[in-house]
C-alpha positions in Angstrom: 21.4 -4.2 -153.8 18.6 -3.3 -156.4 19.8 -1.5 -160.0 17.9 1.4 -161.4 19.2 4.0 -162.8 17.5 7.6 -162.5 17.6 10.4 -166.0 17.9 13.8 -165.4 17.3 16.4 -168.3 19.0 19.2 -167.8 18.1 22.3 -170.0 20.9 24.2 -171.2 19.1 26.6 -174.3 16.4 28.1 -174.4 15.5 27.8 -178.1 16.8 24.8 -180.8 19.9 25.4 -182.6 23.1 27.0 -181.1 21.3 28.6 -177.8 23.8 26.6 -175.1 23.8 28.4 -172.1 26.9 27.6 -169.7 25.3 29.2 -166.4 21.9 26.9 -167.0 24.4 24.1 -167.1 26.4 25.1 -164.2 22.7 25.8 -162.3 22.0 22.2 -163.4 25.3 20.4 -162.4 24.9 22.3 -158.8 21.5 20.7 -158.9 22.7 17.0 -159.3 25.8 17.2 -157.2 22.8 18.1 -154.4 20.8 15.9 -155.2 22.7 12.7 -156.3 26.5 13.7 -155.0 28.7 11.2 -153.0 26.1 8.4 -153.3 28.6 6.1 -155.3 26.3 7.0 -158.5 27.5 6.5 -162.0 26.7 9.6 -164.3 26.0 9.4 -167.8 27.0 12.6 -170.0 26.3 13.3 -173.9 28.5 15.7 -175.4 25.6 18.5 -173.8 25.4 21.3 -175.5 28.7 21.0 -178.0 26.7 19.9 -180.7 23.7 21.6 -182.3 23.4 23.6 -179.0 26.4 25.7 -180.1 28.8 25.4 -176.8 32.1 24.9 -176.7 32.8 21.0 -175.3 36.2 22.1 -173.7 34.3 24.6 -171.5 31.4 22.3 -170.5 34.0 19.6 -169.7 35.7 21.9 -167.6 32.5 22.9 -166.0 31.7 18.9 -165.3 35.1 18.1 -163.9 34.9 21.1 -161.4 31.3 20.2 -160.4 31.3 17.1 -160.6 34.8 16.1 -160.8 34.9 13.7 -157.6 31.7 11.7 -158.7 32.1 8.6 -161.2 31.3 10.5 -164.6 31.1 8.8 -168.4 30.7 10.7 -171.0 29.2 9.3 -174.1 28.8 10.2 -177.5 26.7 9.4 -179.8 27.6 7.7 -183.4 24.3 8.4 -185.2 26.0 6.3 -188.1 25.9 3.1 -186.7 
């Protein structure tokens, strides 16, 4: 079985800075499940849109586990001091 691995950049603000946007993430979570849902895929999350974006990470999780809640999901964040 070959490995690749496929990014997806889903925009969730409009503008830098605290502009999250929870219905362009749920629009972009629909999107992947679609796309990439129930084909045994690993997904990859940063902490989208919690940090400088502004939104608040217990309502995007919540939006990921109900959209995405039956596919294999990581979610990573990053330790810039390292």
């Amino acid at each position: 079985k070959p490995s690749h691995f496929v990014v997806v950049n889903a925009y969730t603000q409009f503008n830098p800075g605290p502009d999250f946007r929870l219905s362009a993430l749920t629009k972009a979570l629909g999107k992947i499940k679609k796309q990439f849902g129930g084909m045994n895929l690993r997904f990859g999350f940063p902490l989208i849109g919690a940090g400088n974006g502004g939104g608040n990470w217990n309502e995007i999780k919540s939006e990921i586990q109900e959209l995405l809640g039956d596919e294999n999901i990581t979610i990573v964040e990053f330790d810039g001091s390292k």
